[in-house]
C-alpha positions in Angstrom: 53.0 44.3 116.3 53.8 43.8 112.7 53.0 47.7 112.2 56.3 48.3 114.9 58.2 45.8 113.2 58.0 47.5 109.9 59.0 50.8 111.5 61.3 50.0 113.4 63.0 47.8 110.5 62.2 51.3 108.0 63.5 53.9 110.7 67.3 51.9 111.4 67.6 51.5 107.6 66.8 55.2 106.5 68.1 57.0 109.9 71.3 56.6 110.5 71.6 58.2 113.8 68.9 56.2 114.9 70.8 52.6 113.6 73.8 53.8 115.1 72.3 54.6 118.9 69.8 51.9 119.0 71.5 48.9 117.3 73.0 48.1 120.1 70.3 47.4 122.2 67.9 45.5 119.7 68.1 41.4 118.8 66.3 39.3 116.6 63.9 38.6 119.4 62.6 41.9 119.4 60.5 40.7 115.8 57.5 37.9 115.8 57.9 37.9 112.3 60.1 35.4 110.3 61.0 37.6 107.7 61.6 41.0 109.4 63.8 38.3 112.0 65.4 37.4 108.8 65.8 41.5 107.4 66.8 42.6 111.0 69.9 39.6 110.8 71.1 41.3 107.6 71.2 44.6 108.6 72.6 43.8 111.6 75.6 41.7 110.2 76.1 44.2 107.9 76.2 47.4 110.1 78.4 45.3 112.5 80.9 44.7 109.9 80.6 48.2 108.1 79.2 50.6 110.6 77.0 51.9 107.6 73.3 51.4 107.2 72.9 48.7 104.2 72.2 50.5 100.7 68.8 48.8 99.6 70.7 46.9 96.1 73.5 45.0 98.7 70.4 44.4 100.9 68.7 42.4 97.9 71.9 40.6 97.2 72.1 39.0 101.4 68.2 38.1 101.1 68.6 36.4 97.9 71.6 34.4 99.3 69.3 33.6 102.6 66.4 33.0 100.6 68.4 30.6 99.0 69.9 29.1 102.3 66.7 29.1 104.1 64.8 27.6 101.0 61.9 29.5 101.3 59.1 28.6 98.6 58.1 30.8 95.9 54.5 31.5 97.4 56.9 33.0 100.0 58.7 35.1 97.9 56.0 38.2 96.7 55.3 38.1 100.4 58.9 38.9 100.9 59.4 41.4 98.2 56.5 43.3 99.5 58.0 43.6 102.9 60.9 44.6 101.1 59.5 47.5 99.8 57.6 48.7 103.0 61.1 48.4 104.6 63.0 50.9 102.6 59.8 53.1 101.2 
């Protein structure tokens, strides 16, 4: 599941056709994991206030804000940036 999260997550930031049929139809629930739950939220805010996919550097700057917010640890946080990466590679 994790495998379609990460492609699903990849394929609305780097096909914007794609974000801007399907957005619409996808929540939060549609992700087991916390973090993609937590990825999906930004993008989604974001493309619902812009109707633009999220460039990767303003991406960075909403997860470090809800890093902050949700207080992860820092054993958390290479986790993160390697989902990050996945994400937008």
């Amino acid at each position: 599941m994790a495998q379609f999260e990460k492609l699903l997550l990849s394929a609305l930031i780097n096909d914007k056709q794609f974000l801007k049929e399907t957005i619409g139809y996808i929540d939060e629930e549609t992700f087991n994991n916390q973090y993609y739950k937590y990825f999906y939220n930004i993008l989604n805010t974001y493309y619902n206030k812009n109707y633009v996919a999220i460039p990767f550097d303003i991406f960075k700057w909403y997860l470090q804000k809800t890093i902050h917010i949700q207080q992860f640890s820092k054993e958390e946080l290479p986790i993160i940036s390697g989902l990050v990466v996945d994400i937008f590679n």
